[in-house]
C-alpha positions in Angstrom: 0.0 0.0 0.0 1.6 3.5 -1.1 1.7 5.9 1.4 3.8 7.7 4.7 5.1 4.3 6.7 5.9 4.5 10.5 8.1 2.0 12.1 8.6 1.7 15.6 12.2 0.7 16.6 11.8 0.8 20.3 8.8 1.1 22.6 10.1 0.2 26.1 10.3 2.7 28.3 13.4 3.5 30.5 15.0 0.3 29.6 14.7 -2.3 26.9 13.4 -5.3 27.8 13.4 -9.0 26.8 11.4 -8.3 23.6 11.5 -4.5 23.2 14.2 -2.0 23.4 14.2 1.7 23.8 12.6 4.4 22.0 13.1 5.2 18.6 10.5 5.7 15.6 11.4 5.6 11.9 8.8 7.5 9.5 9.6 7.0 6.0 8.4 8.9 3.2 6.6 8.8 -0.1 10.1 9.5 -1.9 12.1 7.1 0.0 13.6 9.6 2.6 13.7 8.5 6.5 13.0 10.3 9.3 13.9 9.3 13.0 12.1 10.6 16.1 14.4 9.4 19.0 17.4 7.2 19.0 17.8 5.0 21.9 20.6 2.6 22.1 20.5 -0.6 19.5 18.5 2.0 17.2 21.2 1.0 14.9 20.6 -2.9 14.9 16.6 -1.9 15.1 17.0 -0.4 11.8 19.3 -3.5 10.0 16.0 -5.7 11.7 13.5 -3.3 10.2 15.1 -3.2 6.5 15.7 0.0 6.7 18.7 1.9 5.1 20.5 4.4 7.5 22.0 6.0 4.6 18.8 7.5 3.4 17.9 9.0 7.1 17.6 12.9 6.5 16.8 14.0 9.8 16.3 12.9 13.3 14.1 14.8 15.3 15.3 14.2 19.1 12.4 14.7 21.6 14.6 15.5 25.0 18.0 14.5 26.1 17.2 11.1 28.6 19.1 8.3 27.4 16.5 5.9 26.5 16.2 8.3 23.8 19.4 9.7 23.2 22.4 7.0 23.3 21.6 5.4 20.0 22.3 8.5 18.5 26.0 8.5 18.5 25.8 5.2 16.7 23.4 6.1 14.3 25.5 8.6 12.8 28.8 5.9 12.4 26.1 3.7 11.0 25.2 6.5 8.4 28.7 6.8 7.9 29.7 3.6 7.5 26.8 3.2 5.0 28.4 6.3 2.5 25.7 8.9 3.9 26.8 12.0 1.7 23.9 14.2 1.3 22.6 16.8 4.1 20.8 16.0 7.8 19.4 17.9 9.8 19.2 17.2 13.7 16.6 18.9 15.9 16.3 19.0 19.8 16.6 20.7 22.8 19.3 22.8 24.2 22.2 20.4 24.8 22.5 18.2 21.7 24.7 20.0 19.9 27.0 19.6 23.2 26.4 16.0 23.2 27.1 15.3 19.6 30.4 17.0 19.0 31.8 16.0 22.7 31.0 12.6 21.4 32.4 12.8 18.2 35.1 14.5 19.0 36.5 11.9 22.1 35.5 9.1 19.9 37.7 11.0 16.8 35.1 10.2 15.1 33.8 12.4 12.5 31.0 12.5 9.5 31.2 13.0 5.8 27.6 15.0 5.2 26.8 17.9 6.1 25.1 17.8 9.5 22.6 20.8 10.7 22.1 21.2 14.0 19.1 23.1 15.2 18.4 23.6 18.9 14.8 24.2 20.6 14.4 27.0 22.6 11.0 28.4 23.6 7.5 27.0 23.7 7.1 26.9 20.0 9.5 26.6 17.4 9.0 26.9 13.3 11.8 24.4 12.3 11.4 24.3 8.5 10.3 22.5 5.5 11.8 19.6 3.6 10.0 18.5 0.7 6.3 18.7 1.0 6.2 18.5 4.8 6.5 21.4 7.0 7.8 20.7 10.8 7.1 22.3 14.1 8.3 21.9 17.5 6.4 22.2 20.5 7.1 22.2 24.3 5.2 19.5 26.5 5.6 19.1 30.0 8.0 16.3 31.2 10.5 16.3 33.7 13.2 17.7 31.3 13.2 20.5 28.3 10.9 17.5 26.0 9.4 18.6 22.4 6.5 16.9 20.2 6.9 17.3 16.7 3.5 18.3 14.5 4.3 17.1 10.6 1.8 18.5 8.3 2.0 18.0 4.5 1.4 20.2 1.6 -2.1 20.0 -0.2 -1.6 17.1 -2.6 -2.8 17.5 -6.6 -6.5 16.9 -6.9 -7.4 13.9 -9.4 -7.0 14.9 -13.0 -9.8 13.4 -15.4 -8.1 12.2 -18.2 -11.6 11.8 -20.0 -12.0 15.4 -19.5 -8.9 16.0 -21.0 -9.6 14.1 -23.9 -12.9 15.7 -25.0 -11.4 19.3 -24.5 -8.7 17.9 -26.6 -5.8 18.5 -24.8 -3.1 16.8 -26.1 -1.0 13.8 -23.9 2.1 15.2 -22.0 3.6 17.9 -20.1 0.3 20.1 -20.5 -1.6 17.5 -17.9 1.2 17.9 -15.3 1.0 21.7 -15.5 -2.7 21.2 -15.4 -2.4 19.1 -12.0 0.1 21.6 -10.5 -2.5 24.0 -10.9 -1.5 26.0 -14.0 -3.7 27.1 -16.6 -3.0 26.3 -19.7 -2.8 28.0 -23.4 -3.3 24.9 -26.6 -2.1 25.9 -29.8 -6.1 26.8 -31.2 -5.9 29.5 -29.0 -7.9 28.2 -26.0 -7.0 28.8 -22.4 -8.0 25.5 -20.1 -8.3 26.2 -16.3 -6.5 23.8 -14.3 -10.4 22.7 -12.4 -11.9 21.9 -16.1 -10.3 18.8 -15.8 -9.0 18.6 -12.0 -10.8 17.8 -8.7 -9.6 20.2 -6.3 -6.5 19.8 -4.0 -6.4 17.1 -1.8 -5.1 18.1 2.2 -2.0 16.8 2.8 -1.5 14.3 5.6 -0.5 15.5 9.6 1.4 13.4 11.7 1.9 14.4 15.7 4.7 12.4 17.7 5.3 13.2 20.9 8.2 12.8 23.6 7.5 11.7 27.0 5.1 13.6 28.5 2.0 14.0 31.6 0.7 16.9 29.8 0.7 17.7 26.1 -1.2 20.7 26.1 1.2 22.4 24.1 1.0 21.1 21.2 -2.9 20.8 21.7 -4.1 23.5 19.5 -1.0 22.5 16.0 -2.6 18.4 17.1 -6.1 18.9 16.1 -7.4 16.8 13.5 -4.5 15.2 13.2 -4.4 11.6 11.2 -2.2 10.3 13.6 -0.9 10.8 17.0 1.7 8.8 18.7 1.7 9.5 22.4 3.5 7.5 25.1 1.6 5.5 27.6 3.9 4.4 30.3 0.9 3.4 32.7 -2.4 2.0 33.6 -5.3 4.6 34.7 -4.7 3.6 38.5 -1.2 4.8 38.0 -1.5 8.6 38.1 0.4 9.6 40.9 3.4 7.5 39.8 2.6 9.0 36.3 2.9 12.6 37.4 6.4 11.7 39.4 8.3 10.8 37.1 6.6 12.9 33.9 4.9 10.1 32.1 0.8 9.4 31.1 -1.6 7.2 32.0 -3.9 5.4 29.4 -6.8 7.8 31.0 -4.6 10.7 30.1 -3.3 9.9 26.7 -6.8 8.9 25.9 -8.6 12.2 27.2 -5.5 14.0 24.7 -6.5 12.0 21.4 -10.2 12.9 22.3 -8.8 16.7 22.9 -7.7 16.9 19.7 -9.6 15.0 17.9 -6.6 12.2 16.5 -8.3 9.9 13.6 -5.7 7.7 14.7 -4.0 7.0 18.0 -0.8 4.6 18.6 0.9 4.2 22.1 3.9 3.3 22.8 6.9 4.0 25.7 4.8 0.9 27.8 6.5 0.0 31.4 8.0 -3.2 31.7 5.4 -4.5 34.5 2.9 -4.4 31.0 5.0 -6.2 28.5 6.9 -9.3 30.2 4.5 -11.6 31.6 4.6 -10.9 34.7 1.7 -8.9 36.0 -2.0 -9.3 35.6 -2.3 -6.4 32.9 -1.0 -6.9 29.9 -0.8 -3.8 26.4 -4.2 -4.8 25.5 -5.7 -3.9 28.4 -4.0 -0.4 28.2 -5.3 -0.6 24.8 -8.8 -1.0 26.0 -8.9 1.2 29.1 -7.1 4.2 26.2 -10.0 3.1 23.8 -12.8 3.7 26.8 -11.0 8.0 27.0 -11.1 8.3 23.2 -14.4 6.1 21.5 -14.2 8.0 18.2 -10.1 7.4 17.6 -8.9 4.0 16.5 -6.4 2.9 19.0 -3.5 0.6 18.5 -0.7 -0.2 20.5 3.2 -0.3 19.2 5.2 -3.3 18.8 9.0 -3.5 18.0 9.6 -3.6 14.1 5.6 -3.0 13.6 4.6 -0.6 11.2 1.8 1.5 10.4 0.8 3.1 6.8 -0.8 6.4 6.4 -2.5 6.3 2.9 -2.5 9.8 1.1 -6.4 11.2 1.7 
């Protein structure tokens, strides 16, 4: 199925366990480029397991500096170097990671062959830039460090062009019907000027994606998350685990679900589970955080992350 892919690479939270390591996402676009949100350690043998190239990784957005999110990074970029990156990347995260990077680079005298743009948050909201079609913006959500979730929106897509249309106005085959699905009118050699909607539907939106760091309160990214078509947002704990939730920065299923039905997600994935969920050893288990997240957000498909799952985002 064509469309934006996200893998998850990690979705343990504080340490990996037995059959999931830390975080780390890997969102790959319609032309092939990759995008990483988070780079815990092994995010470089998560990738080899995924099938995924770490020489076409263009940038890495980094949520917050706690090192199940943030020692990977280092060996993602040998990996990328070992694997003949050339072309730009650009890094994004908070204050501190371009510290981080070039201490580490520099002790290890290690160094990288492309270009590497390092862009550090500062402030509640932060504009970061466009690549491609997509447009990316930072925003700052509470946790118990400087932590960032990222709102991905993407350009209007071409509406559907009518070829039958197109025939009968007699519009000959070729360059004229991409000019005519980019939106450009169009002069034939009779004379005859065609608008670009007498043979196009109109533009399609583009798709928005919202991943968030760790988090007990997203309400700063609330208003750039609404109506997204996907949301990924942790959920370290069970409902009855508020208070432990609220120590240590993290959400509950109650809370991530009463987010997704805040904005309105179409689509909501959690991920960044406790151990005491995913070994075996308690008497809850992910799909009951599944189902008590479900019970907060009834009009949002809910899923739950697994290591080396992915999920497809169709083009609307």
């Amino acid at each position: 199925m064509p469309g934006v892919k996200l893998t998850f690479l990690g979705t343990s939270s504080g340490t990996p366990t037995r059959l999931r390591n830390v975080t780390s996402q890997a969102l790959t676009l319609d032309n092939g480029d990759l995008w990483l949100l988070d780079a815990g350690e092994a995010t470089q043998h998560q990738l080899m397991r995924a099938g995924l190239r770490a020489s076409r990784i263009a940038v890495i957005l980094m949520t917050h500096l706690h090192g199940d999110h943030l020692y990977g990074l280092p060996g993602v970029l040998a990996c990328m170097t070992i694997h003949e990156r050339d072309e730009p990347v650009l890094l994004v995260g908070p204050v501190g990671l371009r510290e981080f990077v070039h201490t580490v680079l520099r002790l290890s005298e290690s160094g990288v062959p492309f270009p590497l743009e390092i862009i550090e948050l500062t402030g509640d909201h932060h504009e970061v830039g466009t690549r491609g079609s997509w447009t990316i913006s930072a925003h700052r959500i509470d946790h118990r460090v400087a932590c960032y979730g990222y709102d991905l929106r993407e350009a209007p897509r071409p509406g559907r062009f009518d070829l039958d249309k197109a025939k009968a106005l007699g519009i000959p085959a070729g360059p004229l019907y991409r000019r005519l699905q980019d939106g450009t009118a169009v002069t034939l050699d009779d004379g005859r000027t065609i608008a670009s909607n007498a043979v196009c539907e109109p533009p399609r939106p583009g798709r928005h994606v919202v991943l968030l760091g760790d988090t007990a309160d997203a309400s700063g990214i609330a208003a750039a998350a609404q109506d997204c078509d996907l949301l990924v947002h942790e959920t370290t704990y069970d409902r009855e685990r508020t208070a432990k939730a609220r120590q240590w920065g993290h959400s509950t299923t109650a809370m991530t679900g009463a987010f997704a039905r805040r904005v309105h997600a179409r689509t909501l994935i959690i991920t960044h589970f406790s151990s005491r969920y995913t070994d075996g050893e308690g008497p809850m288990g992910v799909p009951q955080l599944v189902a008590e997240t479900q019970a907060e957000c009834p009009d949002t498909a809910v899923h739950a992350a697994d290591d080396l799952w992915s999920f497809v985002l169709p083009p609307h």
